[in-house]
C-alpha positions as CSV (number, residue, x, y, z in Angstrom):
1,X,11.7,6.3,-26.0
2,X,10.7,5.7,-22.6
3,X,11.0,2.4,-20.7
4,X,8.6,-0.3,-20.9
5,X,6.4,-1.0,-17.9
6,X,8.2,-3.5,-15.0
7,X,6.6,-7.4,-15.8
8,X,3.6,-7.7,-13.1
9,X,3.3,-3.8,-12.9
10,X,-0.7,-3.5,-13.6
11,X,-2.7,-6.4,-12.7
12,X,-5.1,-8.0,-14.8
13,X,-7.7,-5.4,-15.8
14,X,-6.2,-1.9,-14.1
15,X,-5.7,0.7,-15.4
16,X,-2.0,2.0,-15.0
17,X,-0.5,5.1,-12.7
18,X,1.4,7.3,-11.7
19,X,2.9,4.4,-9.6
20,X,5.1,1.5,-8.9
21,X,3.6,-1.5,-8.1
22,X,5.6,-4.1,-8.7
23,X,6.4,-5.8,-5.3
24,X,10.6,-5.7,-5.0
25,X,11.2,-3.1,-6.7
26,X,13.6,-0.7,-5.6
27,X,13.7,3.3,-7.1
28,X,16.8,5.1,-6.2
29,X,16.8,8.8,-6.0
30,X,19.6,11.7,-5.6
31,X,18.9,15.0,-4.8
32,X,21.5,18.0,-5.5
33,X,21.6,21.1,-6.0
34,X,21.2,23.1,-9.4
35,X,24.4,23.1,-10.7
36,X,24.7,19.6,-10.0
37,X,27.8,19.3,-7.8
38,X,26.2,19.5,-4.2
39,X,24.7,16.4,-3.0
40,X,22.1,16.6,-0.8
41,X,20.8,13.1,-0.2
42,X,19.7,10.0,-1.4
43,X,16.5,8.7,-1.4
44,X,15.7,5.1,-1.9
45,X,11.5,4.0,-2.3
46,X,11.1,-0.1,-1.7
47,X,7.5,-1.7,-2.5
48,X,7.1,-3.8,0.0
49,X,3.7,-5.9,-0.4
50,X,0.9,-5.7,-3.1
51,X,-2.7,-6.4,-1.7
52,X,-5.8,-6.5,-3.5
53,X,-8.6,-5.6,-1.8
54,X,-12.2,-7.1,-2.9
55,X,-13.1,-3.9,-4.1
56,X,-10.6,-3.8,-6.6
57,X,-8.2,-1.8,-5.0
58,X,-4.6,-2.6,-4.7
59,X,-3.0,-1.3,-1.4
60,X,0.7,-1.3,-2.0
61,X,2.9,-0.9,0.9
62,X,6.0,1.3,0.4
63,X,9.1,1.9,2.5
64,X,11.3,5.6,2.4
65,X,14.7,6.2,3.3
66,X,16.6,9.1,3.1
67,X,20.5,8.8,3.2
68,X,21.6,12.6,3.8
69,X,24.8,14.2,2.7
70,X,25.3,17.5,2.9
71,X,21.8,18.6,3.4
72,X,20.4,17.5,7.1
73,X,16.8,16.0,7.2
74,X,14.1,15.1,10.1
75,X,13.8,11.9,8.7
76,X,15.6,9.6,11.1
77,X,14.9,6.4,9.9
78,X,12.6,4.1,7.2
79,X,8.8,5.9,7.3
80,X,6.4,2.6,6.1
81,X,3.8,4.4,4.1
82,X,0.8,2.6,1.8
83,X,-1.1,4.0,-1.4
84,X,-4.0,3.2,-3.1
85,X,-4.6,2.1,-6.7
86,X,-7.9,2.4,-7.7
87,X,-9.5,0.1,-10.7
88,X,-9.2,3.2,-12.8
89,X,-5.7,4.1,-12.4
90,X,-5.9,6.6,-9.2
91,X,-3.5,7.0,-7.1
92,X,-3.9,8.4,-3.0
93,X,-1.7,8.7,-0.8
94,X,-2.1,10.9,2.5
95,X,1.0,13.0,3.0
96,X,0.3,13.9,6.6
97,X,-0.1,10.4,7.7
98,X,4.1,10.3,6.3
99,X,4.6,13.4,8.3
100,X,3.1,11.9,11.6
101,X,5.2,8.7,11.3
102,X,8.4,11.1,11.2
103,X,6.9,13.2,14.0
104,X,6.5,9.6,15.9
105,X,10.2,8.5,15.5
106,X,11.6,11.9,17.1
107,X,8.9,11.9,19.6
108,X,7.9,8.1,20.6
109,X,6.1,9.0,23.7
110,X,3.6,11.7,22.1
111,X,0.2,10.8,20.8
112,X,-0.3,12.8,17.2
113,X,-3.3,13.1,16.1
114,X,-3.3,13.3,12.4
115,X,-6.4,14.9,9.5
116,X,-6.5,15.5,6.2
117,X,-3.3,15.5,3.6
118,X,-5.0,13.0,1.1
119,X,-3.5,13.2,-2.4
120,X,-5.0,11.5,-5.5
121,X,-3.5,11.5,-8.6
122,X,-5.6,10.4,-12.0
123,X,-4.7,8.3,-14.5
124,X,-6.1,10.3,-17.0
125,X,-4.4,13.4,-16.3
126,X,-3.9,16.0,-19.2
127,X,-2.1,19.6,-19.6
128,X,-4.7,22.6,-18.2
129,X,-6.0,20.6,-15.2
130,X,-6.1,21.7,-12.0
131,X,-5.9,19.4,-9.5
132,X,-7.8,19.7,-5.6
133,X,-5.6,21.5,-3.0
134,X,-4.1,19.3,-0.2
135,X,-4.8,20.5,3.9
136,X,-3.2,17.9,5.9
137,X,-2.6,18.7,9.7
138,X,-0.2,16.7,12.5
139,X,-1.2,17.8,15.8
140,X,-0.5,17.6,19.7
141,X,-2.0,19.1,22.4
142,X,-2.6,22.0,20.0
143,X,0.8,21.8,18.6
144,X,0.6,21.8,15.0
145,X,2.2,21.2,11.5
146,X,0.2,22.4,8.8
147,X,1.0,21.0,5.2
148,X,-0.6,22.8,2.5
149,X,-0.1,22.3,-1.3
150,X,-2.0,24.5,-3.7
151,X,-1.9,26.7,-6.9
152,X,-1.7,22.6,-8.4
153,X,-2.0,22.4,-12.1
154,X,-0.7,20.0,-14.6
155,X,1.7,22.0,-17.0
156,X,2.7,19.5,-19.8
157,X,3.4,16.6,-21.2
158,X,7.2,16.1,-21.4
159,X,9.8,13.6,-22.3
160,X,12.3,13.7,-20.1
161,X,15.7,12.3,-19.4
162,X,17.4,11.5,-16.0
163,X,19.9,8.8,-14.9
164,X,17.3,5.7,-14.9
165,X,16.6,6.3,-18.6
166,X,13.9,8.2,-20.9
167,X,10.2,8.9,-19.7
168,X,7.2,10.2,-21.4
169,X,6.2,12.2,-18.4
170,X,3.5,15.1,-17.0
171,X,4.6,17.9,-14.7
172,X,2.8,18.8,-12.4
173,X,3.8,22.3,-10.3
174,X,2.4,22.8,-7.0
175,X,3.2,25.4,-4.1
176,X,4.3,24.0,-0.9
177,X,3.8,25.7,2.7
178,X,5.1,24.0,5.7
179,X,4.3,25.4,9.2
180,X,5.0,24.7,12.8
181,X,6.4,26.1,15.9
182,X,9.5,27.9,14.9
183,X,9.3,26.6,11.2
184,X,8.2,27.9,7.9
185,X,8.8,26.9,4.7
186,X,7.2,28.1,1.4
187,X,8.5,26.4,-1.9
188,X,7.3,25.9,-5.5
189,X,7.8,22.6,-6.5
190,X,7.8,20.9,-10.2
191,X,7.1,17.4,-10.3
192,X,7.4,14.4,-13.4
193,X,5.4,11.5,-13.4
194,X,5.5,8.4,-15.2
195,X,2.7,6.1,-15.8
196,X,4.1,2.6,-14.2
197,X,7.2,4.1,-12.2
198,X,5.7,7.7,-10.2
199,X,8.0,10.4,-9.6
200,X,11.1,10.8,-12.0
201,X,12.1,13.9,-11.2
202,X,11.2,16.9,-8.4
203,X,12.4,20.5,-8.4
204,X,11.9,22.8,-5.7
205,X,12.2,26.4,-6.5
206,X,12.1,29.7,-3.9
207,X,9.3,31.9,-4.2
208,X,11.2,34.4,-6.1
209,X,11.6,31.6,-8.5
210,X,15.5,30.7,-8.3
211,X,15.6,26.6,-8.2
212,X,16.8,24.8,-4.7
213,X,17.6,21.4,-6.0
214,X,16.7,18.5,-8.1
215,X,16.1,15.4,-7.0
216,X,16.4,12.6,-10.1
217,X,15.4,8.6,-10.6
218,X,18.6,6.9,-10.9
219,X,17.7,3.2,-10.9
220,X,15.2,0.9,-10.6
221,X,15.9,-2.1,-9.7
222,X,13.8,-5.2,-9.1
């Protein structure tokens, strides 16, 4: 049976998505690996501030930090990101505007110039869709990371256990290119969302399809 929505989740008249609104709440992540017994990191998602816009909108401001463990990761410190919920459930969010706040904490004294990388997510998402590729592109002075998802379709509907509880979910599988300078990374990556909540659980996979890790919802907490 899958967990209620959080009280003060969807405001009076939206639609719900495939994301948490509710300002305090805290989602708590762990990544391993696929046997379970190496952990990479933690990853802990904060909702900050809840804004509705005259338009309908609701702009909710969201904090990430990752704790690593085992695994190293660019992130060096909180990235302050904000998504969109539109009247009818949509979600965006820009992943390249997330990639140039990283890019900013290594390198405070370059100007990054960032396009493209919006995401949206529909409420009313079903098995068989295919969902628009994402281009997003962090640049200086011709120095580029590229981000580009593709090949993105929703799978299934699935319930689906992890640590925080039981979740009627879709997946959602997508491949992932990275590239930069000296860096390339090609994954395919399987995702679960939950109407109310977002991601519950993320698996990134090789090319040649052996799985990387798993990264799980452990708690939520508000």
């Amino acid at each position: 049976m899958a967990l209620a929505a959080p009280a003060g989740n969807t405001a009076p008249g939206a639609a719900r998505s495939y994301f948490c609104s509710t300002k305090g709440a805290t989602l708590r992540y762990e990544r391993y690996d696929p046997e379970g017994e190496t952990h990479w990191w933690t990853q802990i998602s904060r909702i900050n501030a809840v804004r509705t816009r005259q338009d309908g909108v609701r702009e909710v401001d969201f904090t990430t930090t990752i704790i690593p463990d085992k695994e190293k990761t660019m992130v060096k410190g909180d990235v302050n990101s904000t998504a969109l919920l539109y009247p009818d459930g949509a979600v965006e969010v820009n992943v390249s505007d997330a990639a140039a706040y990283v890019a900013r904490q290594l390198f405070s004294s370059l100007n990054f110039t960032v396009k493209g990388g919006t995401s949206t997510l529909k409420a009313t998402l079903k098995p068989g869709d295919i969902l628009e590729d994402i281009h997003g592109t962090v640049d200086w002075k011709g120095i580029k990371l590229t981000i580009d998802f593709t090949d993105r379709k929703v799978l299934r509907r699935e319930t689906v256990t992890v640590p925080a509880g039981t979740f009627d979910c879709i997946v959602v599988r997508e491949h992932k290119l990275e590239k930069a300078p000296l860096h390339k990374r090609a994954r395919i990556t399987y995702t679960w969302y939950t109407l109310d909540y977002g991601m519950i659980r993320h698996d990134t996979h090789f090319l040649d399809g052996r799985q990387e890790c798993s990264e799980q919802l452990y708690t939520i907490t508000k």
